[in-house]
C-alpha positions in Angstrom: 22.4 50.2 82.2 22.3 53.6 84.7 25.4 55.7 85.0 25.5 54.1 88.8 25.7 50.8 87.6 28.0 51.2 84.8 30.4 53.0 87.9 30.0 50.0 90.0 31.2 47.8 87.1 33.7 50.0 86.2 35.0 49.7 90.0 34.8 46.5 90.2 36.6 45.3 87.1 39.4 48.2 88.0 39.8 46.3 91.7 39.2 42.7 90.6 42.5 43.5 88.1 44.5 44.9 90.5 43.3 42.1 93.0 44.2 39.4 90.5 47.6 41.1 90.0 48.6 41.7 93.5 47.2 37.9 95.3 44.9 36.6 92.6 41.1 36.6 93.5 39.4 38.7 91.4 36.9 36.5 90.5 35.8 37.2 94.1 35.0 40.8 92.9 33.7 41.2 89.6 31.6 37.8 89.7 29.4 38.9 92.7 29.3 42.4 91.1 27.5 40.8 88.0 25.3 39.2 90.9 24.4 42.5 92.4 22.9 43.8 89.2 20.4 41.2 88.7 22.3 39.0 86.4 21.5 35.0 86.7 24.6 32.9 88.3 25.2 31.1 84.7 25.0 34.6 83.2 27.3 36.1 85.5 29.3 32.9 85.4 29.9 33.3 81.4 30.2 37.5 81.5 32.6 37.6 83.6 34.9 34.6 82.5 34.6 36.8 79.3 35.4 40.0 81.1 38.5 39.2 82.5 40.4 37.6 79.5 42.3 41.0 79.3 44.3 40.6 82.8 45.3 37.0 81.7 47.1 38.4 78.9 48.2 41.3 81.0 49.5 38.8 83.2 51.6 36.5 80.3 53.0 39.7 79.2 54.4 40.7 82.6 56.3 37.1 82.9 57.8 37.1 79.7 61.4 37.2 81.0 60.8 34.5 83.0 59.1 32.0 80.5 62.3 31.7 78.6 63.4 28.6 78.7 60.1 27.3 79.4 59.0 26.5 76.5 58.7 23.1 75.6 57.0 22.6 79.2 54.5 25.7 78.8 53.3 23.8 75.4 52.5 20.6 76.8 50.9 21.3 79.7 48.8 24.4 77.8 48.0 21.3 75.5 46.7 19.6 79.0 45.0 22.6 80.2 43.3 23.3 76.3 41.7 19.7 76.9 40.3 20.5 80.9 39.1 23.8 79.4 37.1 21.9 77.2 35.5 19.4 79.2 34.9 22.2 81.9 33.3 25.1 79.3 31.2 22.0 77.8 29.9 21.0 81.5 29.2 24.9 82.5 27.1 24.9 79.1 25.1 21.8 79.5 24.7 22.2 83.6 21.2 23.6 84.5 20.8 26.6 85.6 18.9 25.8 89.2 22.2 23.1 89.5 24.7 25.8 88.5 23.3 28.3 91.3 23.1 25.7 94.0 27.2 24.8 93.7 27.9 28.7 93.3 28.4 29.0 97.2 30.6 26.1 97.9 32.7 27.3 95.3 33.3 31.2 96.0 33.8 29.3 99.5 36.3 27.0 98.3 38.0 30.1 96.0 38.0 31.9 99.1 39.4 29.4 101.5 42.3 28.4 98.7 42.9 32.6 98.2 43.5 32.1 102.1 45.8 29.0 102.3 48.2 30.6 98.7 51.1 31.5 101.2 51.2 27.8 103.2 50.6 25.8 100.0 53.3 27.7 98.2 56.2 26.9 101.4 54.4 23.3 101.3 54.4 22.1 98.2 58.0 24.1 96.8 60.3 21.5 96.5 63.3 21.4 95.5 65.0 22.6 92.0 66.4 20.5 89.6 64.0 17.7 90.7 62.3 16.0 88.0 58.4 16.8 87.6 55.9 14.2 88.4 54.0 13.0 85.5 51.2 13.5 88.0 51.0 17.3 87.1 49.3 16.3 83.9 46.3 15.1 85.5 46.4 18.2 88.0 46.3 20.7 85.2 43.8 19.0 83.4 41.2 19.2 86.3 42.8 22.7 87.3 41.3 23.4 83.5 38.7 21.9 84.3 37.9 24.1 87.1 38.9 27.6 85.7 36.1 26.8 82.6 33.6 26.2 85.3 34.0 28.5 87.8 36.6 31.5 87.3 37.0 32.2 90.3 40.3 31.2 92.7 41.6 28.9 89.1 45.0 30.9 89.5 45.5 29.7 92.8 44.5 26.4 92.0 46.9 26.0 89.4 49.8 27.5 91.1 49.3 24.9 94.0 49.4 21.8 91.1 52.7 23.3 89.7 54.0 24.1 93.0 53.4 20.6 93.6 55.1 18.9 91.1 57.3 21.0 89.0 60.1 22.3 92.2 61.1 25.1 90.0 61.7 28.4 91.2 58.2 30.2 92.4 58.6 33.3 89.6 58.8 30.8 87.0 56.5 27.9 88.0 54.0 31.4 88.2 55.1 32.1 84.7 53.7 29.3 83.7 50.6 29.3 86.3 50.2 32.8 84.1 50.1 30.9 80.8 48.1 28.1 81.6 45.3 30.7 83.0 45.5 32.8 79.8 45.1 29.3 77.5 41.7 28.1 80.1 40.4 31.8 79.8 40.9 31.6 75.7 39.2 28.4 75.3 36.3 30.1 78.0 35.7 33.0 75.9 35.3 31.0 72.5 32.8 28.4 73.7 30.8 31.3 75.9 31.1 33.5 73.1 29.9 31.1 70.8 27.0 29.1 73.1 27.1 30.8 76.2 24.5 34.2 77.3 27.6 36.5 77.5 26.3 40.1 78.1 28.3 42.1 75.7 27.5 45.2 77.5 28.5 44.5 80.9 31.8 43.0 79.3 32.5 46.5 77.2 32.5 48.0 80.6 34.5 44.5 82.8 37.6 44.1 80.0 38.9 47.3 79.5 38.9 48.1 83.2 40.4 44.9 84.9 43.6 45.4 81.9 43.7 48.9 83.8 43.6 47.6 87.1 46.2 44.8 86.6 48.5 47.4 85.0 47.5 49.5 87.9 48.0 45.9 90.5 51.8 45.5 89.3 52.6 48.7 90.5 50.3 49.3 93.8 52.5 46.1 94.5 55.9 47.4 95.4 53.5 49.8 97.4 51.6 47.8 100.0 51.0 44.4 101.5 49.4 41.4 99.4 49.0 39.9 103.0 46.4 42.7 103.8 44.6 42.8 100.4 43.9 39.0 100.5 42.4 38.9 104.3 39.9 41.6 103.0 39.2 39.5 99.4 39.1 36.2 101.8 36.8 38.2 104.1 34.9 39.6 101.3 34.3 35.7 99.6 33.5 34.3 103.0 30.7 36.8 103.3 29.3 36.6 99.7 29.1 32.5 100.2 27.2 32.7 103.2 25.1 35.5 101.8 24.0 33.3 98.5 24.0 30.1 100.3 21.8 31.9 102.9 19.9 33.4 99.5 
């Protein structure tokens, strides 16, 4: 690896953590980084699921005040998402290659496009407190799992739109929880690409230890500026990179 590519890793992990921290996304980021360098979609798919493990925890750290009290319904639906991760690393690992690289457009596209709609989805599907969840939420974070083993990229979003469906808690803590449930998908990611998967260590040496920067970095750039801004350019940015590799 050159000194400009390990830079433009370093970058890119820094401002995918700060990006997932600030409107979630960073998949966006560090995912067509890997691209960029030359590495294979499944590859890139496995290094950077890898990479970004850090900012999850990052993330479950940050919400820990607002987990309490949470939980008996953080264990069952982590023991939901544990089985979705499964089924999802175990699809990514059997799925040709050629298959895998075909579907990576429509699904930066559809990361993208759900990274857009966060702000509507979230006054949409509120609700109200003190309702009683839907035992429909089981099935949504089992195929939210099964998503974020797949494909990294916009699983925070989709997660928070299943709990902001059917849970009717307040946002902070139905994200407490979308924070946990991530960090459980991205565990179970890491051991079956770790074990099975072509994880490039190297790349990740350089990915980790910069996202956990940039989402220590994210929290506080937050009081700063406008997450409206930042996720028009991520949307923007994901938009492009679709068309790019669907054009490719």
């Amino acid at each position: 690896m050159s000194p400009a590519d390990l830079l433009f890793l370093v970058g890119a992990g820094l401002l995918a953590g700060v990006v997932n921290a600030l409107a979630g996304g960073g998949t966006l980021i560090s995912f067509p980084a890997l691209l960029a360098l030359g590495y294979p979609s499944l590859t890139a798919s496995v290094t950077n699921a890898v990479a970004l493990w850090p900012g999850y925890l990052g993330g479950v750290l940050g919400y820990r005040a607002e987990l309490r009290g949470q939980r008996r319904r953080a264990t069952t639906l982590s023991v939901t998402a544990v089985l979705g991760a499964c089924a999802g690393s175990a699809l990514l690992l059997l799925t040709p290659s050629r298959f895998f690289e075909s579907l990576v457009p429509w699904l930066v596209a559809f990361a993208s496009l759900a990274l857009l709609a966060q702000p509507w989805l979230r006054k949409l599907f509120g609700g109200e407190e003190g309702e009683a969840p839907s035992r429909l939420v089981y099935a949504g974070v089992f195929l939210g799992g099964c998503y974020g083993a797949y494909f990294n990229g916009g699983m925070g979003v989709v997660l928070l739109t299943v709990l902001g469906m059917f849970l009717h808690d307040s946002l902070h803590r139905v994200n407490a929880v979308r924070a946990m449930l991530s960090l459980v998908i991205s565990t179970v990611s890491v051991v079956a690409f770790s074990l099975f998967g072509a994880v490039q260590w190297q790349a990740v040496a350089v990915i980790a230890p910069a996202s956990l920067a940039g989402g220590f970095l994210g929290t506080r750039l937050a009081r700063l500026m406008s997450a409206k801004v930042l996720r028009g350019v991520v949307v923007a940015f994901g938009l492009g990179v679709a068309v790019a590799l669907a054009l490719h």
